[in-house]
DOBA-338855 format. One record per residue (C-alpha): residue number from 0; x negated, y, z. Coordinates in nm, 4 decimals. Example, Ala and Ser with C-alpha at 12.3 -4.5 7.8 and 13.67 -1.06 7.14 Angstrom:
// DOBA-338855
PT|0|-1.2300|-0.4500|0.7800
PT|1|-1.3670|-0.1060|0.7140
***
This chain:
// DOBA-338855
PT|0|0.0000|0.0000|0.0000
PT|1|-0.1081|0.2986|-0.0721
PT|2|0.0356|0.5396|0.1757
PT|3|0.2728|0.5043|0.4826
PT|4|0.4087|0.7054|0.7406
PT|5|0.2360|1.0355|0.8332
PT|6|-0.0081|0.9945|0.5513
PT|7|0.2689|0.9695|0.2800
PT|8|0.4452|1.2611|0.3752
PT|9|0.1047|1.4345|0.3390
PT|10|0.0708|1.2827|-0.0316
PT|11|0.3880|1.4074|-0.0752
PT|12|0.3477|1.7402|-0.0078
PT|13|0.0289|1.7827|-0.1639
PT|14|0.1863|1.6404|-0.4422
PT|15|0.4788|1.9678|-0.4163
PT|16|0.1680|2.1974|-0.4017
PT|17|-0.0276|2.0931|-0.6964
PT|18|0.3468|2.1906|-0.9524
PT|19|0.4120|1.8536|-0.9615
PT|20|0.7969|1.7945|-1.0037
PT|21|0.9508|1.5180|-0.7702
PT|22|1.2518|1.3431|-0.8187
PT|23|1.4424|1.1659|-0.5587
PT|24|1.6343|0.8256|-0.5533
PT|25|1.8895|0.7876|-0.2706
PT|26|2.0475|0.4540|-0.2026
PT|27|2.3676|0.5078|0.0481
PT|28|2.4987|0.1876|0.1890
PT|29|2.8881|0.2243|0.3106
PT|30|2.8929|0.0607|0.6586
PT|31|3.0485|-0.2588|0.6654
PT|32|3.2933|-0.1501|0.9508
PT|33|3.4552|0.1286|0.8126
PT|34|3.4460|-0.0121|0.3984
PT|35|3.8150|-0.0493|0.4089
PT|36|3.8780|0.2399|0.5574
PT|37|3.6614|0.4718|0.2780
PT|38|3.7645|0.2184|0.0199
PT|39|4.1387|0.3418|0.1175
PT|40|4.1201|0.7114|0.0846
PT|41|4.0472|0.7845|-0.2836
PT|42|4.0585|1.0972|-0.2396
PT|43|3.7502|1.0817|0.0310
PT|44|3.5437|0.8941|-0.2452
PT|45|3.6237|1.1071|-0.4976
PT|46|3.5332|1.4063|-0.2593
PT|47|3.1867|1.2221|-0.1328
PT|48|3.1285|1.1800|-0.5897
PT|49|3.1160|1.5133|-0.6193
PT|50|2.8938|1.5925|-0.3613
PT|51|2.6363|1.4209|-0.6045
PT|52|2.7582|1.5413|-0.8962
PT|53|2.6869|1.9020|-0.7867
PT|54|2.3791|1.8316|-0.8110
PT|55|2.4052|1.7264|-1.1715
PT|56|2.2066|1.3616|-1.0966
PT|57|1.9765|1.2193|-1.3604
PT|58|2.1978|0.8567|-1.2975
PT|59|2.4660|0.7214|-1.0493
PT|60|2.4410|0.3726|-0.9772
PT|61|2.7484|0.1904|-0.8176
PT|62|2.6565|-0.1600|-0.7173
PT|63|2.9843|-0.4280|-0.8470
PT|64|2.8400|-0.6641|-0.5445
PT|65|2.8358|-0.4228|-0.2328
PT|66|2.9557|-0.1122|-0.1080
PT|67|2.6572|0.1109|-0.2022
PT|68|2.5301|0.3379|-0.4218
PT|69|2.1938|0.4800|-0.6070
PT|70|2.2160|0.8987|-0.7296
PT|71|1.8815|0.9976|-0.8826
PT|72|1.8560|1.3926|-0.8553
PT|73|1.5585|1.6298|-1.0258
PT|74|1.6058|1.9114|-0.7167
PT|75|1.3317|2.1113|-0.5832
PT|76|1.3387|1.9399|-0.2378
PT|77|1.5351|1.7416|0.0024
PT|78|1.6796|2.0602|0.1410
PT|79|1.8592|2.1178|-0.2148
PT|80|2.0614|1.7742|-0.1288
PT|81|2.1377|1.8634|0.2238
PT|82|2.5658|1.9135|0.1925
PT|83|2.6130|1.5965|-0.0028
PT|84|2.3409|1.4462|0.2335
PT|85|2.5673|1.5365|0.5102
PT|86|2.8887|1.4432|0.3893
PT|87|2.7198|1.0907|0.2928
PT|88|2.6575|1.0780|0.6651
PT|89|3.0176|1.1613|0.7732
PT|90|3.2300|0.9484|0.5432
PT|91|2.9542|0.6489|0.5313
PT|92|2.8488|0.6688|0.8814
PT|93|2.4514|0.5774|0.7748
PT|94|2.2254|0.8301|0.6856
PT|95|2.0922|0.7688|0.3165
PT|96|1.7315|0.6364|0.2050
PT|97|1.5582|0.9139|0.0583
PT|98|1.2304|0.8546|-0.1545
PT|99|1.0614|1.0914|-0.3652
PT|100|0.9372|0.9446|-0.6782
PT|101|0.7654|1.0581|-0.9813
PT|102|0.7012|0.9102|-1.3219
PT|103|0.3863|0.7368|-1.4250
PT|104|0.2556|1.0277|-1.6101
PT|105|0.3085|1.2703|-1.2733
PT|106|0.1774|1.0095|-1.0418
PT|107|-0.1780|0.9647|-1.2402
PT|108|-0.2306|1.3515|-1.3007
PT|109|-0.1250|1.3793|-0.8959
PT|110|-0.4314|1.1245|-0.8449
PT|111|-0.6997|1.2842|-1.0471
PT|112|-0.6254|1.5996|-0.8872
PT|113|-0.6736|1.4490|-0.5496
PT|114|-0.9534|1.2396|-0.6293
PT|115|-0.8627|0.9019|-0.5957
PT|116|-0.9186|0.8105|-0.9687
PT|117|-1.1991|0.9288|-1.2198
***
């Protein structure tokens, strides 16, 4: 592994400050006690969709198997997501896996500049 923990959010940044452009995948799992519940209010999910789609996502994922759900957004930070990140929390009750992410192109210009490769 490359990075974890303290260190990654340190790649991360550094990664911000050198104009690289992040994009973020967010998987939201619905809890399993309140599923029927959320699943029974469409106008709830259709409320907690357009939280993401303000954000005009590059893709939304909805799994067929579970009750969860991938948006990947091109926004300047985390702080650009935090309404829909809150309303995720309130109607899913979980608080949604964010990572940061970058293309392969971004990722080997990101470790030139920080001297890791040659």
């Amino acid at each position: 592994m490359l990075y974890s923990g303290v260190h990654f959010d340190r790649f991360c940044m550094e990664f911000i400050k050198l104009g690289e452009k992040l994009k973020y995948i967010v998987q939201i799992e619905i809890d399993p006690d309140i599923g029927v519940e959320f699943e029974e209010n469409p106008a709830g999910i259709q409320e907690f969709i357009g939280k993401w789609q303000a954000l005009n996502p590059i893709g939304m994922y909805f799994s067929l198997t579970r009750r969860a759900a991938t948006v990947v957004v091109d926004v300047p930070s985390e702080d650009s997501m935090f309404e829909a990140i809150h309303h995720t929390w309130l109607v899913t009750r979980s608080y949604p896996e964010i990572w940061p992410v970058t293309d392969l192109e971004g990722f080997g210009s990101l470790m030139h500049r920080l001297k890791m490769t040659t």
